[in-house]
C-alpha positions as CSV (number, residue, x, y, z in Angstrom):
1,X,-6.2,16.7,-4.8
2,X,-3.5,18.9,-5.6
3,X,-1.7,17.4,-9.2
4,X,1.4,20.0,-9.5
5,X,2.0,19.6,-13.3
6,X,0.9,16.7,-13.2
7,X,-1.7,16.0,-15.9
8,X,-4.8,14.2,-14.1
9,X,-5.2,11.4,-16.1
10,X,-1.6,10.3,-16.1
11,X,-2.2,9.2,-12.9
12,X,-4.5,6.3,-13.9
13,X,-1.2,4.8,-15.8
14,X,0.1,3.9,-12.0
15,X,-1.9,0.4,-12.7
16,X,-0.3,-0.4,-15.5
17,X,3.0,0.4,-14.6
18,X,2.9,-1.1,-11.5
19,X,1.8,-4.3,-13.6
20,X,4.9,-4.2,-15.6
21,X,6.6,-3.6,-12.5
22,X,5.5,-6.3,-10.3
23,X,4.4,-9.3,-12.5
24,X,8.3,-10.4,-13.1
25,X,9.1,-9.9,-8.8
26,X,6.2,-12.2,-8.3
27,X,7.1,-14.8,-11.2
28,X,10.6,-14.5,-10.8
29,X,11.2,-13.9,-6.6
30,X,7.2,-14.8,-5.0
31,X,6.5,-18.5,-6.5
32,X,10.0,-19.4,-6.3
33,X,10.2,-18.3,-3.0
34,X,7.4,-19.7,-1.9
35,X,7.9,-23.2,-3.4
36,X,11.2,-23.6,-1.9
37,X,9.6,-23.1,1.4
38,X,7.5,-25.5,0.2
39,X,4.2,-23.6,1.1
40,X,1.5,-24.4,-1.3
41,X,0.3,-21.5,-3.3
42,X,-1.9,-23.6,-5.9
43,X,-4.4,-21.0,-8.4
44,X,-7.5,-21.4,-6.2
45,X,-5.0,-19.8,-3.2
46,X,-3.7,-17.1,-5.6
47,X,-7.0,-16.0,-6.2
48,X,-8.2,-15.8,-2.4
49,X,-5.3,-13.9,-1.8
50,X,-6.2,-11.6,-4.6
51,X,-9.9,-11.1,-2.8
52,X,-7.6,-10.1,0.1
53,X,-5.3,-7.7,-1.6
54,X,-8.3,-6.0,-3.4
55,X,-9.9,-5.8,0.3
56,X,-7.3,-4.1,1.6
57,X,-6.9,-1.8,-1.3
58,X,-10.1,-0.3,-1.1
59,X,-9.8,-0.1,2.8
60,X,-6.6,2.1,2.0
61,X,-9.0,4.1,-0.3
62,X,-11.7,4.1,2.8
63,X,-8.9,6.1,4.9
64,X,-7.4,8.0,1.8
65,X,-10.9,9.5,1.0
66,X,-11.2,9.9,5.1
67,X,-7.9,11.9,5.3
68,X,-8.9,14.2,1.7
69,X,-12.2,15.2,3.8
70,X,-10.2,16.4,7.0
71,X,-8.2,18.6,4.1
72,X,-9.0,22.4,3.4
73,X,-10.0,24.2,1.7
74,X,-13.5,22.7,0.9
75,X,-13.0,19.6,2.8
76,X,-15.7,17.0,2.3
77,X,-16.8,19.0,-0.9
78,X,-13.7,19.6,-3.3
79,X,-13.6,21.7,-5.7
80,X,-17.0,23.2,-5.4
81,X,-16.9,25.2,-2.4
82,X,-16.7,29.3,-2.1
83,X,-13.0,29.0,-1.4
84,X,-12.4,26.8,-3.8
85,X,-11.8,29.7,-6.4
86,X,-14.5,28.4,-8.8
87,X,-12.9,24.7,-8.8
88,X,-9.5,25.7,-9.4
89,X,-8.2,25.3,-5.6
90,X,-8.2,21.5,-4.8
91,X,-8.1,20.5,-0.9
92,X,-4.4,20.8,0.5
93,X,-3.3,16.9,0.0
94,X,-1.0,15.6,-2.8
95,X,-2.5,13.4,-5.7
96,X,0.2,10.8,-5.3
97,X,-0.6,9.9,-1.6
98,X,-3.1,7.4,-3.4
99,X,-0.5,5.5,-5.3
100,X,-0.1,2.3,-2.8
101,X,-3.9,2.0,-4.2
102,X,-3.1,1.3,-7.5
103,X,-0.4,-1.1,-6.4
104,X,-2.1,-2.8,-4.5
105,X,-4.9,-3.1,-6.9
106,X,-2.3,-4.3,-9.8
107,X,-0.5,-6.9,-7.4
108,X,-4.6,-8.7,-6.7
109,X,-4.7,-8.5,-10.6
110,X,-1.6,-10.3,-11.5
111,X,-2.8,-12.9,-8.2
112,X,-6.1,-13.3,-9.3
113,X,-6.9,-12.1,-13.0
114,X,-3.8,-13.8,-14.7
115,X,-4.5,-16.7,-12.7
116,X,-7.6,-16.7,-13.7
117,X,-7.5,-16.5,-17.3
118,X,-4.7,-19.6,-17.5
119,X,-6.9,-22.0,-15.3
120,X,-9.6,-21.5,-17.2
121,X,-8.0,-22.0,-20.2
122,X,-6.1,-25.1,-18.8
123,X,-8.8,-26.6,-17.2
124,X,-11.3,-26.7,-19.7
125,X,-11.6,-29.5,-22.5
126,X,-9.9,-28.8,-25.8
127,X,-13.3,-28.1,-27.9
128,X,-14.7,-26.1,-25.2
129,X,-12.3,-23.6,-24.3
130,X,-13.4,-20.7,-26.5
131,X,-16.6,-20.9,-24.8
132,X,-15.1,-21.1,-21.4
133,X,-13.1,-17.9,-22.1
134,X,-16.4,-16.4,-23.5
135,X,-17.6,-17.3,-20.2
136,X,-15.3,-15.5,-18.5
137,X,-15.6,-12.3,-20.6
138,X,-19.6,-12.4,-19.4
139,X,-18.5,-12.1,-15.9
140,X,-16.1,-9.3,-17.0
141,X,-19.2,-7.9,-18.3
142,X,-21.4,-8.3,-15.2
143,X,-18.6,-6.7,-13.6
144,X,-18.7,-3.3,-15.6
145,X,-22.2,-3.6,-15.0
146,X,-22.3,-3.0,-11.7
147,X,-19.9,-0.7,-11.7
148,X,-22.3,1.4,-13.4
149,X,-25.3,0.6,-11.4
150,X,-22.8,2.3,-8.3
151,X,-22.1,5.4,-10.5
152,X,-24.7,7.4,-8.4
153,X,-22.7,6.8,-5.4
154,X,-19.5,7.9,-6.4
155,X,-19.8,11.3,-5.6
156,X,-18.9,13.2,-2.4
157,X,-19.3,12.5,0.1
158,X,-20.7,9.3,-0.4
159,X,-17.9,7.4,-2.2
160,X,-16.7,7.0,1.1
161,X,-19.1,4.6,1.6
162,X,-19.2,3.1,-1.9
163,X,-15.1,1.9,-1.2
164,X,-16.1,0.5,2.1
165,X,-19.2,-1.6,0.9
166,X,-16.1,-3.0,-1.4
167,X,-13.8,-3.0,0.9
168,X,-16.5,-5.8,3.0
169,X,-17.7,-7.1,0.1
170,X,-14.3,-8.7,-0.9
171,X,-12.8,-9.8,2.6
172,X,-15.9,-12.0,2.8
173,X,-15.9,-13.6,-0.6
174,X,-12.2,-14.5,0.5
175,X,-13.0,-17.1,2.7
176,X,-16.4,-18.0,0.9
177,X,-14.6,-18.6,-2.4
178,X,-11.5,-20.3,-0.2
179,X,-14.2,-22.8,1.7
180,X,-15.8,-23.8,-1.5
181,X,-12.9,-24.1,-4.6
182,X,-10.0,-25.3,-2.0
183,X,-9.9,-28.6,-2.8
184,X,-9.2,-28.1,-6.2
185,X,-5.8,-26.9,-5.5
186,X,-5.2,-30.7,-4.1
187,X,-6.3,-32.4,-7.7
188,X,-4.9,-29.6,-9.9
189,X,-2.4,-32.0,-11.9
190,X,-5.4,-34.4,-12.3
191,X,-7.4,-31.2,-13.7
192,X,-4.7,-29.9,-16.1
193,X,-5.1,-33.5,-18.0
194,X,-8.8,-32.4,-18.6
195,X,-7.3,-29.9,-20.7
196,X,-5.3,-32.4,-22.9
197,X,-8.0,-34.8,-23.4
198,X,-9.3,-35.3,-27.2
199,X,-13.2,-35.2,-27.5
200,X,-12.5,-39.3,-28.3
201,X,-10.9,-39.9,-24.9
202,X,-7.8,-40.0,-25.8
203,X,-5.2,-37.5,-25.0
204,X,-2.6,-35.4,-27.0
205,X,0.6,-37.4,-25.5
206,X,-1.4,-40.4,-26.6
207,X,-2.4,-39.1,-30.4
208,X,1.0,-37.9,-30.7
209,X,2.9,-40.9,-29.8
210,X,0.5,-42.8,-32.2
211,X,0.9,-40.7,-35.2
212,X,4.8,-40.9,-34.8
213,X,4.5,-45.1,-34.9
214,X,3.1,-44.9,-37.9
């Protein structure tokens, strides 16, 4: 894709800033909003949504790739084509047509990473919530690992059909992961107590209130 003077790896900083950039709209403007429509948008329904949003980011990706291959000079092999001028000639499309991707892919984050990490933290017992955030590092982990174990397809033209297989893959774990957690959303007051409770029973409010009598 053609960069201009822009340096190629600067363009991987469009997650981050679009991060920075849309965490405070959805804290500030989203939940609000949402709650004083009074439409329940409880953790387990942040994260389907984010299942959602990273579907349709790598389906943007599926027709981004698409329109790159229909582009000249080399078309569904850039850069290493005869007209190509030895790799120096990218097709004829501009790098920054692929920033609603990384958008898109920081708005599932803040939905369903940032979620994540504060519901497991919340939810889990006092004296096991280092291990439940271990826990959630291992999935991290698995994560990465497949990631790798998809390297070989990466390539063109074949990462065309690497961003689809994603593309499916997440639109139905949406509903999967939707039919199965939803009814934690309806208990998740009850569930945040969990988190308060002292390996004797008792919880912190309790200790606390005890400790101060005395």
């Amino acid at each position: 894709m053609q960069l201009g003077a822009v340096p190629n790896d600067s363009i991987q900083a469009l997650n981050p800033i679009a991060c920075v950039l849309l965490g405070p709209i959805i804290q500030e403007f989203l939940y609000p909003g949402l709650q004083k429509r009074e439409i329940a948008f409880g953790p387990i329904a942040r994260m389907t949504w984010s299942f959602v949003t990273m579907s349709s980011a790598m389906a943007f990706a599926v027709g981004l790739q698409k329109l790159i291959y229909t582009r000249g000079p080399c078309y569904e092999s850039p850069l290493t084509c005869a007209d190509s001028d030895g790799g120096r000639r990218p097709n004829n499309i501009s790098v920054w047509v692929q920033t609603p991707v990384y958008f898109l892919l920081a708005f599932a984050e803040i939905l369903g990473f940032t979620t994540l990490s504060e519901y497991s933290y919340s939810k889990a017992p006092k004296d096991m919530r280092s291990l439940v955030q271990a826990l959630r590092q291992v999935t991290a982990g698995i994560g990465s690992a497949l990631g790798m174990a998809l390297s070989p397809v990466a390539v063109d033209p074949k990462v065309i059909y690497m961003y689809t297989g994603l593309s499916a893959t997440m639109i139905i774990v949406a509903p999967t992961f939707w039919a199965a957690f939803r009814r934690y959303d309806k208990i998740d007051d009850e569930l945040n107590d969990i988190g308060l409770m002292q390996p004797d029973g008792r919880d912190e409010m309790e200790e606390t209130t005890s400790n101060a009598c005395l």
